[in-house]
C-alpha positions in Angstrom: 175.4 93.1 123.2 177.7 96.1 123.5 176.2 99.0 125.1 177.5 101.5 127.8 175.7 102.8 130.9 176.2 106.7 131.6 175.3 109.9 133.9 172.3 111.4 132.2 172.7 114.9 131.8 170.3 117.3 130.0 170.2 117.1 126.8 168.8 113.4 127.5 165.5 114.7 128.8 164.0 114.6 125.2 164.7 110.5 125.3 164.0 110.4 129.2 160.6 112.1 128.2 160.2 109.7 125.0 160.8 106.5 127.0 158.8 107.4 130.2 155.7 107.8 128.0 157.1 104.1 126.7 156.9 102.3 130.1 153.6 104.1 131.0 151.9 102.9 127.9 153.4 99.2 129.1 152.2 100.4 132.3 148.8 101.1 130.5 148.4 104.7 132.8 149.7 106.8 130.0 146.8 109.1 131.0 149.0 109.5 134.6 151.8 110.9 132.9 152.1 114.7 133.8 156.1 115.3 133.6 157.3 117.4 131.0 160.3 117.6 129.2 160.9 120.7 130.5 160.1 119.1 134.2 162.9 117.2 133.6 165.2 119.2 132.6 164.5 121.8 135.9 163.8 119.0 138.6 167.1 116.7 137.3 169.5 119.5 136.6 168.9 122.6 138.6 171.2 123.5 141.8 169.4 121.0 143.7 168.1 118.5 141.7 165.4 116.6 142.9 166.5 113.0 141.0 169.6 111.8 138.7 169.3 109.5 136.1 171.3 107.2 134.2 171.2 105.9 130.7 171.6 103.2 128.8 173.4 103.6 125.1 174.3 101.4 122.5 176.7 102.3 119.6 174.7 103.8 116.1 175.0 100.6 114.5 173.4 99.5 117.1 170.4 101.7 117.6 166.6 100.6 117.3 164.5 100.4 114.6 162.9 103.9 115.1 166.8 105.4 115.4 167.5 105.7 118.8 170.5 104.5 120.3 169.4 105.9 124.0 167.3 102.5 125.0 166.9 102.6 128.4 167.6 104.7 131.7 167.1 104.7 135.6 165.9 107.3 137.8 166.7 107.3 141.6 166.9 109.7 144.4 168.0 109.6 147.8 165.8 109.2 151.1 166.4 108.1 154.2 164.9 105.2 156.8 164.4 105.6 160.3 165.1 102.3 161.0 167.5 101.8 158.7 169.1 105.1 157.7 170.5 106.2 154.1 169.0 105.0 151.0 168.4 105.1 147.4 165.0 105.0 145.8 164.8 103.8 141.9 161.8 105.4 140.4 162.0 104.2 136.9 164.0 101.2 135.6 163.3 100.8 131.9 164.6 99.0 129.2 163.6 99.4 125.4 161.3 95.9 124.3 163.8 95.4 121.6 166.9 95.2 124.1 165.3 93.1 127.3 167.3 89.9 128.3 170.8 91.9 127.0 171.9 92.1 130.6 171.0 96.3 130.2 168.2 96.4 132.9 170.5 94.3 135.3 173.2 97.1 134.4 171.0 100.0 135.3 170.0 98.5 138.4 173.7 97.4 139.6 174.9 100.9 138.6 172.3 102.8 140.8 173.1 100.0 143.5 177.0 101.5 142.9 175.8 105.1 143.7 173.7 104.3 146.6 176.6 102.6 148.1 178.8 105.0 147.5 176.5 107.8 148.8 176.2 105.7 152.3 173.6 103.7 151.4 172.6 100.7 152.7 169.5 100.2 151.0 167.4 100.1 147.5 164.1 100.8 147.3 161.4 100.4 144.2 158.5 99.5 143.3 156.8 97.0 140.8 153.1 96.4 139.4 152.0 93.3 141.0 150.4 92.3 137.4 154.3 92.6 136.1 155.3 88.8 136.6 158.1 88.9 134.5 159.9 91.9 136.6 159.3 90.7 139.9 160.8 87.7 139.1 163.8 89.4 137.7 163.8 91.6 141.3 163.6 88.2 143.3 166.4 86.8 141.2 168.5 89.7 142.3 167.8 89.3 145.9 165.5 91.7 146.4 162.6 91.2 148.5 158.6 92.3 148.5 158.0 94.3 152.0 154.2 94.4 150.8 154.2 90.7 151.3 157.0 90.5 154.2 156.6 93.3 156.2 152.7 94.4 154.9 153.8 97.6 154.2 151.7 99.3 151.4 152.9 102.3 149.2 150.9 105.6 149.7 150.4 108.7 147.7 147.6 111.9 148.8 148.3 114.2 145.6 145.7 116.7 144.0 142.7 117.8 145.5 143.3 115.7 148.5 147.3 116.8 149.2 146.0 120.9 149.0 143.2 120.1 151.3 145.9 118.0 153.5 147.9 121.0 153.3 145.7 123.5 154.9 146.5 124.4 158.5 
């Protein structure tokens, strides 16, 4: 299937918007879903942005049944590892239902791969649903491995109520 991978830039935070509300409603936690558009737009393309993103395109003959031709994108940002040092985190990897098992998904993920490694990284990080058989299994066929069954690590978030209180001196 011919399709190109890209830079996102803003204008594409009306389709990063439309397909994160995608994968949360696969995700079934579309009720977790606070980002705006306009989040987007600030947080990815200000002075310092806090992410990048990449998309995923195919040609207009191409394009979905509902008309889009922007079917699928990855968000990452950079962090660092004490033991390790410099690496890149992939928030979001996501891949329209229609155009899964096209080799897209693998694309985004090699291309943000690319940019870590180019930034000095020597490291991807993610995380998957354990429910979501089907994408582990793509993960482990890339070579990546589960830390939370290796290592025991588990992934930790204080937000809301608790992350104000946290913050207090």
């Amino acid at each position: 299937m011919e399709f190109s991978i890209r830079a996102a830039n803003v204008e594409d935070c009306k389709e990063i918007s439309r397909m994160i509300m995608e994968l949360a409603e696969y995700e079934k936690v579309v009720d977790k879903v606070k980002v705006t558009q306009r989040d987007l737009e600030q947080d990815g393309f200000s002075k310092n942005p806090f992410f990048h993103g990449i998309i995923a395109e195919v040609p207009e003959q191409l394009k979905s049944k509902e008309g889009h031709t922007k079917i699928g994108y990855a968000l990452y940002f950079f962090s660092y590892s004490s033991w390790k040092g410099r690496a890149v985190f992939m928030e979001d990897l996501y891949v329209m239902p229609d155009f899964r098992g096209k080799g897209i998904g693998k694309a985004l993920m090699s291309k943000v791969a690319q940019l870590g490694m180019a930034a000095g990284c020597n490291q991807l990080n993610f995380t998957v649903l354990d429910w979501n058989k089907s994408s582990v299994d793509f993960y482990l066929s890339q070579g990546c491995t589960d830390v939370t069954s290796e290592l025991g690590y588990h992934y930790m978030s204080c937000n809301g109520e608790a992350l104000e209180h946290l913050a207090q001196p």
